[in-house]
C-alpha positions as CSV (number, residue, x, y, z in Angstrom):
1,X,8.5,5.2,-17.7
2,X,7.8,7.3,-14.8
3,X,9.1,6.6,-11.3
4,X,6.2,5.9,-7.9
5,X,7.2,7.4,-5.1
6,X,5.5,6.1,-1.1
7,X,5.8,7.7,2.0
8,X,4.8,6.1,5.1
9,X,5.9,3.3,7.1
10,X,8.9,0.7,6.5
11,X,8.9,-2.2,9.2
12,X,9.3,-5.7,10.0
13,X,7.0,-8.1,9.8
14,X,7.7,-11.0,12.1
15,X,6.0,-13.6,10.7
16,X,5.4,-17.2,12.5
17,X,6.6,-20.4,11.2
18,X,3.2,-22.1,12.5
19,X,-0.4,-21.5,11.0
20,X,-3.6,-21.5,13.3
21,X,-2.8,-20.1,16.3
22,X,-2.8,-16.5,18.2
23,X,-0.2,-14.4,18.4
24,X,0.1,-15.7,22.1
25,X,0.6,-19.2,20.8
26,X,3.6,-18.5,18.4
27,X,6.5,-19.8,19.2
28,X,8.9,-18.8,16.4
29,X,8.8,-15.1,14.3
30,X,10.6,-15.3,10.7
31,X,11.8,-11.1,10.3
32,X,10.6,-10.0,6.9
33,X,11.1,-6.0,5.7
34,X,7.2,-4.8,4.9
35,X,5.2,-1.7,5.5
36,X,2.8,-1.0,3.2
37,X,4.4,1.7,1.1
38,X,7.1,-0.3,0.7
39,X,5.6,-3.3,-0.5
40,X,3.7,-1.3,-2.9
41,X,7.1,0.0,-4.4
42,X,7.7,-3.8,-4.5
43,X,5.5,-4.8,-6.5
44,X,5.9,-1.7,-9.1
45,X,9.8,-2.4,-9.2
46,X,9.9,-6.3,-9.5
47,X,7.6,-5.5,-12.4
48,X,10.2,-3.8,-13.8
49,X,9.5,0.5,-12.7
50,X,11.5,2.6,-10.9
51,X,10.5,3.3,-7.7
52,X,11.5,5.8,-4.3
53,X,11.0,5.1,-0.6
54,X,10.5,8.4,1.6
55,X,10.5,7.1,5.5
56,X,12.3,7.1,8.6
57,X,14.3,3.8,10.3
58,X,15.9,3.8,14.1
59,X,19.7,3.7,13.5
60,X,19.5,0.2,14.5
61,X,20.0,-3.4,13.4
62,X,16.3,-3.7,11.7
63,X,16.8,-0.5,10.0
64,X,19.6,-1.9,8.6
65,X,18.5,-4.7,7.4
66,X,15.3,-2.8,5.8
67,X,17.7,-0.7,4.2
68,X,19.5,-3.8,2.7
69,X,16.2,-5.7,1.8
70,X,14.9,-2.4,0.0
71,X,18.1,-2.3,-1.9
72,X,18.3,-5.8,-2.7
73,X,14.4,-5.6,-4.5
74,X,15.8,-2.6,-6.7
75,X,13.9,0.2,-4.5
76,X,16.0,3.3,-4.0
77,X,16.6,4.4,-0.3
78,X,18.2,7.8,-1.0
79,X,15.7,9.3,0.7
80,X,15.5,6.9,3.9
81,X,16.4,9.1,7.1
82,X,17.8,7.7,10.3
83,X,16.9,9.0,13.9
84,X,18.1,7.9,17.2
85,X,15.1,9.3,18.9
86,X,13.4,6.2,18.3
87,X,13.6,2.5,17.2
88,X,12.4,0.8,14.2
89,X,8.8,-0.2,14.0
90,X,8.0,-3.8,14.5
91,X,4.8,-5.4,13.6
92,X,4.5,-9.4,14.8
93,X,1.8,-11.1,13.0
94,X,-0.1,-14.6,13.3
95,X,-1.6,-16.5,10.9
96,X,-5.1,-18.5,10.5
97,X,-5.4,-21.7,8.8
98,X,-6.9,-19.6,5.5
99,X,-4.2,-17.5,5.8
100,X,-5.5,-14.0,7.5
101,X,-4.1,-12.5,9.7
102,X,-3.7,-10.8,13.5
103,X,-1.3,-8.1,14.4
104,X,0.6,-6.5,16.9
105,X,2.6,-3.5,16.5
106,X,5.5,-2.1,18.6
107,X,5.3,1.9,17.7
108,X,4.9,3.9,20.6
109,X,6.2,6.1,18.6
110,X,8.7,4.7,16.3
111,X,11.2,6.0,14.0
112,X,8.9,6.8,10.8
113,X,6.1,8.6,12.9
114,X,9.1,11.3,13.9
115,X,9.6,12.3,10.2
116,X,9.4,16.2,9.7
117,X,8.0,18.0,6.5
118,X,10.7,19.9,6.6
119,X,13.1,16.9,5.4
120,X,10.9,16.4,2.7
121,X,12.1,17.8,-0.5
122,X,10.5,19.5,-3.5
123,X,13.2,17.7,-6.1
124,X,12.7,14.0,-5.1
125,X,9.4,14.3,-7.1
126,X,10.6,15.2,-10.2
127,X,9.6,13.3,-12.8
128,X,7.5,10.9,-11.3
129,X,4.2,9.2,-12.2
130,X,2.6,8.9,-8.8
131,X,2.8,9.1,-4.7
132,X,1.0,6.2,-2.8
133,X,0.5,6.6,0.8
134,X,-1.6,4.7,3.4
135,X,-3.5,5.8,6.7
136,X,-0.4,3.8,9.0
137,X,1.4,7.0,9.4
138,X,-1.9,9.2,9.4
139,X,-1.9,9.5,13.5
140,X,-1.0,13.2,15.4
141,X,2.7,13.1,14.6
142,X,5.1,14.9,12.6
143,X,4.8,12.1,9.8
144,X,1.1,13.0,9.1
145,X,2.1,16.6,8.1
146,X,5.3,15.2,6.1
147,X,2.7,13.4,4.2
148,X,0.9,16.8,3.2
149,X,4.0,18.3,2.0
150,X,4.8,15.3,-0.3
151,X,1.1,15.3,-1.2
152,X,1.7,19.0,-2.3
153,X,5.2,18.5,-3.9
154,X,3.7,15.4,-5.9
155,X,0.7,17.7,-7.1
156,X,3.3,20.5,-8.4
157,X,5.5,17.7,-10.0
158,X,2.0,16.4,-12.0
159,X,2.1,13.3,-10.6
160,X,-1.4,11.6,-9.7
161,X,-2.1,10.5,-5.5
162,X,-2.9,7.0,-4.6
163,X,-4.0,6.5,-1.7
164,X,-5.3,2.9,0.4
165,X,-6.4,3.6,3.8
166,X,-5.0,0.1,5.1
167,X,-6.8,0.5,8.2
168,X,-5.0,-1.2,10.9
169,X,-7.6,-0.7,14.2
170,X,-4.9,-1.8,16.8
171,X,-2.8,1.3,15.9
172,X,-5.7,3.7,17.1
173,X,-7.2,3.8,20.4
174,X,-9.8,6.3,19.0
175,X,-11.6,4.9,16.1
176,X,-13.6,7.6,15.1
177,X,-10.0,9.5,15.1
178,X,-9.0,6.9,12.6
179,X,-12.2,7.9,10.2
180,X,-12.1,11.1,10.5
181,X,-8.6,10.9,9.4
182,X,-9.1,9.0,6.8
183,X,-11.8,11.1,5.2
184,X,-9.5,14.3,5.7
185,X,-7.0,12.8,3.0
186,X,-9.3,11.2,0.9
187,X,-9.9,14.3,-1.2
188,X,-6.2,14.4,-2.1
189,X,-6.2,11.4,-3.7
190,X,-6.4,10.6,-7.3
191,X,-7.0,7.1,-6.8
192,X,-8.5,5.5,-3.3
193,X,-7.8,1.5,-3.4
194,X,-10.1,0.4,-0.6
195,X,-11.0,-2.9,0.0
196,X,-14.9,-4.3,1.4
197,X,-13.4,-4.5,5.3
198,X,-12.8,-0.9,5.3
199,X,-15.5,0.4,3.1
200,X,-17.6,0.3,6.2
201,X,-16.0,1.4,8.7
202,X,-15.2,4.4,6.8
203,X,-18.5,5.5,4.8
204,X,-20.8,3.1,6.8
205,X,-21.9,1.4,3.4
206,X,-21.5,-1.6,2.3
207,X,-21.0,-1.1,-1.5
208,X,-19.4,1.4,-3.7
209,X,-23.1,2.6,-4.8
210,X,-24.8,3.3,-1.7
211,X,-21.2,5.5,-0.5
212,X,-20.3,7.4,-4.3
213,X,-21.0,10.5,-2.2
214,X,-18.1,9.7,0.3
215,X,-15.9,8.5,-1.7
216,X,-15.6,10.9,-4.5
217,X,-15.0,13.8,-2.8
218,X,-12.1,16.5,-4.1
219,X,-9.5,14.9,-6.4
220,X,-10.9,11.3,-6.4
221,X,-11.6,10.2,-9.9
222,X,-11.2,6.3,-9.5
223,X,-12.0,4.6,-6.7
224,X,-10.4,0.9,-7.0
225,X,-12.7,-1.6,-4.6
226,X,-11.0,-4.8,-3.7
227,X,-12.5,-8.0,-2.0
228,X,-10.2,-10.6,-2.1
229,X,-10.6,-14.0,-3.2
230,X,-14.5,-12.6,-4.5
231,X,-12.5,-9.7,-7.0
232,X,-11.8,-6.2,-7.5
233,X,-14.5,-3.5,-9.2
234,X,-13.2,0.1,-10.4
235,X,-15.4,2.8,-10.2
236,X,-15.3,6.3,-12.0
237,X,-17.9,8.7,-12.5
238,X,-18.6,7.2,-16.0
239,X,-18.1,3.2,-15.6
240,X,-18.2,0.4,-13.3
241,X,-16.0,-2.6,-13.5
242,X,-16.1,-6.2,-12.8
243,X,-12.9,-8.6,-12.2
244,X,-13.3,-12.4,-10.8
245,X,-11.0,-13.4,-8.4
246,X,-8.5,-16.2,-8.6
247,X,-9.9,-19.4,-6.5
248,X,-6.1,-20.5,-4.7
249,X,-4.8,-21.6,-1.4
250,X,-3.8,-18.6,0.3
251,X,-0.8,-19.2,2.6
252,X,0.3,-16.1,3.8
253,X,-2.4,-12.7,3.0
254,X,0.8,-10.2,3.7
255,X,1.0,-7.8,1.7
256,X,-1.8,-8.8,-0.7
257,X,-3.8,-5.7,-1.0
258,X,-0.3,-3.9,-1.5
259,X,0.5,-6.5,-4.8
260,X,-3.3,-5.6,-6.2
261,X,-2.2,-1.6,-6.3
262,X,1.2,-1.5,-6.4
263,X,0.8,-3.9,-9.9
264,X,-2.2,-1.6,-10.9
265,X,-0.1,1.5,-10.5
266,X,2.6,-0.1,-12.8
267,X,-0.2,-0.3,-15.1
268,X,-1.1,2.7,-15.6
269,X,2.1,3.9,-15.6
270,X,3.3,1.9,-18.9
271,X,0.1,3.1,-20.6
272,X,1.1,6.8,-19.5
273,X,-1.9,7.4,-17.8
274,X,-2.4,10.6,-16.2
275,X,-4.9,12.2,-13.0
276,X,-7.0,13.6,-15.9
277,X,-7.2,10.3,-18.4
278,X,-8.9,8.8,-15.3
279,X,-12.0,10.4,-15.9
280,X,-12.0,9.0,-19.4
281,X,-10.4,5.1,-18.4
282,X,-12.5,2.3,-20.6
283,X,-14.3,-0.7,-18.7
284,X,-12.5,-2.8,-21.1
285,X,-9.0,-1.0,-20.0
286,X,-10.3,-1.4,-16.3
287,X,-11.2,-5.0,-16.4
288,X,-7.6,-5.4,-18.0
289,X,-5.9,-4.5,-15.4
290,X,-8.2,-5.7,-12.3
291,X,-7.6,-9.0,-14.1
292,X,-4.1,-8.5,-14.4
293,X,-3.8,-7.4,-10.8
294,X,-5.7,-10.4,-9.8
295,X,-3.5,-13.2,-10.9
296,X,-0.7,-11.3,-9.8
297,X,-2.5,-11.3,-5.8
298,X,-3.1,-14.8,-6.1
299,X,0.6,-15.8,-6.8
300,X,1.9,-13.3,-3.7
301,X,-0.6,-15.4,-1.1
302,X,0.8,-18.2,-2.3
303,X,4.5,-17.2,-1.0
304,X,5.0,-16.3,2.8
305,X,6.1,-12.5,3.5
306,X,5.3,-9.4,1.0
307,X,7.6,-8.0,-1.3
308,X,9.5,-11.4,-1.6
309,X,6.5,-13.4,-2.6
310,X,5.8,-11.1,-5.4
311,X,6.2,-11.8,-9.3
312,X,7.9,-10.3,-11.6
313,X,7.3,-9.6,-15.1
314,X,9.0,-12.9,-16.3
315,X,7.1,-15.0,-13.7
316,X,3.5,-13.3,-15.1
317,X,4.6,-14.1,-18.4
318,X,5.0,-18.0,-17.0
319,X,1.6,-17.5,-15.9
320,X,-0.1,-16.9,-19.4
321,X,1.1,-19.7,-20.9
């Protein structure tokens, strides 16, 4: 089985010890290691793949411990850099009664937005089944242009792009920056997981039908549409596919959206899927894993944090029976 490899942020999450109130009204903050990327590798590795962080942490105490967290879920960290030309990024997050959330990040810049393609290198792709990135790391920084040379290492190495856009609005102060970012790397990826908050905002349709022509643009051969509690569809140019949610009492929504790909990615990694088998996937195959994917969301938001509220193989095996 092939490795994933993510690029983009590592951070930590400070999440509150009370529910329903602003981020104003918190009085305590739990630290938890996150970042999308990372939870994505999370999820692939506590499902028992191999998987590679690429970022950037302040040589500080929080990179630290994100180092030691990453290590401790099985993730490698070779290929974590430390700068001390800026800190750690820091995201503190509040929680509503049904379990969404509100954010505030402290990034102005931080350490993974310094990352230069020129410490990215051609090797750490070899042999690997996939690179996942989000839009987090997508602003006018060195970082965005460290992602196109991993994109173009990944491509040369055969392995298929996944890409969320994760839109985060408070991280932009021009929106229409945000977009038009967004729809510059979409024709990279293989895969685009994007979920029905964002679907607007970027095509400026509300369902996969009405914005086909957006989204599959360039490389993009399966577009994987998630709405939360309500299900996931896939999309190819040859199917559409329906998966139910799972009805459960969400405590913490951290890191949910990362659990739904980074357990689809594993997947389609045991099954040896390829960029080109895409094209060709089954509804039947699809509907398998949406459904798969599914179950394993609806444990995660029953746990507080992200990577540590994730199943493994053993606990989705508890789940069946």
């Amino acid at each position: 089985m092939k490795k994933l490899v993510a690029i983009g942020e590592a951070l930590i999450d400070f999440i509150p010890t009370e529910k329903g109130c602003s981020l104003g009204e918190v009085d305590t903050f739990h630290p938890v290691t996150g970042g999308a990327p990372a939870n994505v590798c999370g999820a692939y590795t506590k499902l028992g793949g191999t998987s590679e962080m690429i970022t950037q942490l302040g040589k500080d105490a929080f990179g630290d411990k994100i180092e030691k967290d990453l290590n401790y879920f099985g993730i490698h960290t070779e290929h974590i850099l430390r700068t001390e030309k800026a800190n750690t990024c820091l995201a503190f997050v509040s929680l509503r009664e049904d379990g969404n959330r509100e954010f505030s990040f402290y990034r102005k810049p931080s350490a993974d937005m310094l990352l230069q393609k020129e410490s990215i290198q051609q090797k750490w792709f070899e042999d690997s089944f996939a690179l996942h990135f989000c839009s987090v790391s997508l602003g006018e920084y060195p970082m965005k242009y460290a992602h196109k040379t991993a994109i173009e290492y990944a491509q040369k190495a055969g392995a298929m792009i996944s890409f969320d856009p994760n839109i985060r609005l408070p991280l932009w102060d021009d929106h229409e920056a945000l977009k038009k970012t967004v729809l510059e790397f979409l024709p990279y990826a293989d895969i685009l997981k994007i979920s029905d908050e964002e679907l607007e905002f970027i095509t400026g349709y509300q369902t996969v039908e009405e914005a086909k022509d957006i989204l599959f643009q360039g490389n993009v051969k399966l577009v994987l549409f998630t709405k939360g509690a309500d299900g996931a569809e896939v999309y190819t140019q040859k199917i559409k596919a329906v998966s139910e949610g799972k009805k459960v009492k969400a405590v913490d929504t951290t890191g949910a959206g990362d659990a739904f790909i980074g357990s689809f990615l594993y997947q389609l990694s045991v099954d040896g899927m390829t960029a080109q088998k895409l094209c060709d996937l089954s509804e039947q195959k699809a509907v398998e894993y949406m459904n798969f994917s599914n179950t394993y969301c609806a444990y995660s938001v029953q746990g507080k944090g992200a990577i540590a509220s994730y199943a493994t193989m053993e606990d989705m095996e508890k789940i069946k029976k």
